[in-house]
C-alpha positions as CSV (number, residue, x, y, z in Angstrom):
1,X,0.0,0.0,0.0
2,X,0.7,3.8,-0.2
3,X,0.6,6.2,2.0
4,X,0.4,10.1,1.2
5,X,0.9,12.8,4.7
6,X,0.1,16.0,3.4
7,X,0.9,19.4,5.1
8,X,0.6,23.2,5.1
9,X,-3.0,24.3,4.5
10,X,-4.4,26.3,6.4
11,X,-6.2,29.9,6.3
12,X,-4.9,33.1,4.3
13,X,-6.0,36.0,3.0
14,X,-6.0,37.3,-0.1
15,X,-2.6,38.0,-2.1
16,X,-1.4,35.7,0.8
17,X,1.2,32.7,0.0
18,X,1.1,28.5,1.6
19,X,3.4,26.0,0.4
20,X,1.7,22.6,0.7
21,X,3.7,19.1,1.2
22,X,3.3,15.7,0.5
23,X,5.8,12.5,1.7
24,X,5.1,9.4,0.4
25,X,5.7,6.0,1.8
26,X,4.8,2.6,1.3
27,X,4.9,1.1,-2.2
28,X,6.1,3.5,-3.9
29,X,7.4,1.8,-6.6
30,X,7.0,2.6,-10.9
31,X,5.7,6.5,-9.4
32,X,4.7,8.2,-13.2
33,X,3.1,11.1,-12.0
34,X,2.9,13.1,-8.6
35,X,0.5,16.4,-8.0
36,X,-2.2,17.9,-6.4
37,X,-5.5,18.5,-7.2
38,X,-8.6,20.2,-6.1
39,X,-12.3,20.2,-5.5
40,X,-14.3,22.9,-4.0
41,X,-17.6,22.8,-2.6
42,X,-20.4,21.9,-5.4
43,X,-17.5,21.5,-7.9
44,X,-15.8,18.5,-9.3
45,X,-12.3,17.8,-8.6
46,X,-9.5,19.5,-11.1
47,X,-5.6,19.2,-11.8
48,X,-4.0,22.1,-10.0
49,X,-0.4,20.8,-10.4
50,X,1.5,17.7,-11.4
51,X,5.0,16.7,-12.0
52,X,6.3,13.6,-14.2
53,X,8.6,11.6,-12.4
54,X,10.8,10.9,-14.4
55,X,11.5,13.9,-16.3
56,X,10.6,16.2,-13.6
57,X,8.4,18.0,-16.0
58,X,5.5,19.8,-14.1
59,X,2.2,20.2,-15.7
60,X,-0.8,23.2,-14.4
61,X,-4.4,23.4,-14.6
62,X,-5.4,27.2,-14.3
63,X,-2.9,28.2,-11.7
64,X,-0.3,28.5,-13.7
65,X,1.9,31.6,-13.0
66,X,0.7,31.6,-9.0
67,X,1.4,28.5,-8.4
68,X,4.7,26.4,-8.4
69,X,5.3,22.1,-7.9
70,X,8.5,21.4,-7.0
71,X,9.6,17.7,-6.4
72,X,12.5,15.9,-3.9
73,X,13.0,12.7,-5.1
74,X,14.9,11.6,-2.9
75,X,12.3,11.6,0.1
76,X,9.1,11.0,-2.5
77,X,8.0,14.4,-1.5
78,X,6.3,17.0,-3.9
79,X,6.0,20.7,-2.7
80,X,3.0,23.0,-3.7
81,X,3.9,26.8,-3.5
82,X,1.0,29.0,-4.1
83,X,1.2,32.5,-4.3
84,X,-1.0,35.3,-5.0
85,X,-4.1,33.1,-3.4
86,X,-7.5,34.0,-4.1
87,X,-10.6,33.4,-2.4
88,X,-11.1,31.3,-6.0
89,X,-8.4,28.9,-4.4
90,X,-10.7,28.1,-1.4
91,X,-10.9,24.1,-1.3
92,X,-9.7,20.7,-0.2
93,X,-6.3,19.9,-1.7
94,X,-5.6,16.6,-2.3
95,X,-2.5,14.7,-3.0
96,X,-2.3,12.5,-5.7
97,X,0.2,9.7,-6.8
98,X,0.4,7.4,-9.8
99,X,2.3,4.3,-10.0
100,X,1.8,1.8,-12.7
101,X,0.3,-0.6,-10.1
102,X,-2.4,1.9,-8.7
103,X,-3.3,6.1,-8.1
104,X,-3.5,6.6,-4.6
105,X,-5.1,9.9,-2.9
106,X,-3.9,11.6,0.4
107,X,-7.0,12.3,2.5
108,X,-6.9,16.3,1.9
109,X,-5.8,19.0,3.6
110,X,-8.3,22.8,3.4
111,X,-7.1,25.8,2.3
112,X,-9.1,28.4,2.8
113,X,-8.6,31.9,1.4
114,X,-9.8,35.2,2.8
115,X,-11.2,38.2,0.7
């Protein structure tokens, strides 16, 4: 199995910056992919950020330019910086991890932004 421990949310306000982390453990074995995504309330879930493994190449969904994934390899850990937040940003954000045996999700962690 896989475990994801995320870290950092929390409450900000507006214009305000949180740098989310998530450590993996377990089997973490074939990793492809490792990001975060999203999901507000009444909204479905979306890609905020995700980084290929093995390249290191990130990929954004519409934070791009306010938002920065950063990856240690070493310690299976991918970092979320967000800057710039908007009350827009207000959800849960999940970790996500995607092996070629499985995708596993971390259990969230809110961020809540203040206008």
């Amino acid at each position: 199995q896989v475990q994801l421990v995320e870290s950092g949310g929390g409450l900000v306000q507006a214009g305000g910056s949180l740098r989310l982390s998530c450590a993996a453990s377990g089997r973490t074995v074939s990793i492809t992919n490792m990001g975060w995504y999203r999901q507000a309330p009444g909204k479905e879930r979306e890609l905020v950020a995700s980084i290929n493994w093995s390249g290191g190449i990130p990929y954004y969904g519409s934070v791009k330019g306010r938002f920065t994934i950063s990856r240690d390899s070493a310690k299976i850990t991918v970092y979320l910086q967000m800057n710039s937040l908007k009350p827009e940003d207000t959800a849960i954000y999940y970790c996500n991890l995607r092996t070629l045996l499985g995708n596993f999700w971390g259990q969230g962690t809110q961020v809540t932004v203040s206008s």
